[in-house]
N, C-alpha and C positions, 0 to 999 in steps of 0.2 A: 778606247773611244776618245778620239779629241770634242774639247770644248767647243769649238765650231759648230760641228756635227749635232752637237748635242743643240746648242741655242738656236739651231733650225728646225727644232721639233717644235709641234704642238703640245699644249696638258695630256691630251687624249696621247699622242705618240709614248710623252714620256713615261705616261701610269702604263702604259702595257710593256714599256721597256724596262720598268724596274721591276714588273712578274714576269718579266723571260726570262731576267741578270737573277733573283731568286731563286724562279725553277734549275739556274743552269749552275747555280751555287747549291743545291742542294741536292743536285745530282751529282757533282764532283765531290762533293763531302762524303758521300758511298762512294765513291771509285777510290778517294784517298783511305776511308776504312778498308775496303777489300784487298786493297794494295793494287789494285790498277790503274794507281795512277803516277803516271810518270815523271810529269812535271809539274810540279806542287804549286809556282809562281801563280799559277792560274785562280788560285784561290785570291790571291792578294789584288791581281787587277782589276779581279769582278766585284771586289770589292769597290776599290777604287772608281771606279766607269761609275756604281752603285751612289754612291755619296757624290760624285757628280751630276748624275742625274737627280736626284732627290734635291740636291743644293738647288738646281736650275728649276726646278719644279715649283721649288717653296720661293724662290724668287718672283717668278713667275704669278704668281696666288697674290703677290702682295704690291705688283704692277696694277 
């Protein structure tokens, strides 16, 4: 997710965007135990995308 994207959100966008980026790390963390999962990187960008949005969030709060 580019920064752009992101500073186009609302509070309300970005709290529901960092329980989707959760839900969707937390369901690849079982696919990577099961072995089904294929391409590992995916863990690392949602991470990323994650601490971007939370960065812009907590910005955001102190605007």
């Amino acid at each position: 997710m580019k920064n752009k994207e992101i500073k186009k959100l609302t509070n309300d966008q970005l709290k529901s965007k960092i329980n989707s980026i959760k839900k969707d790390l937390f369901n690849i963390r079982f696919k990577k135990i099961n072995g089904q999962l294929e391409d590992t990187s995916i863990i690392l960008k949602l991470k990323r995308d994650l601490a971007k949005v939370m960065t812009n969030l907590n910005l955001n709060r102190k605007n």
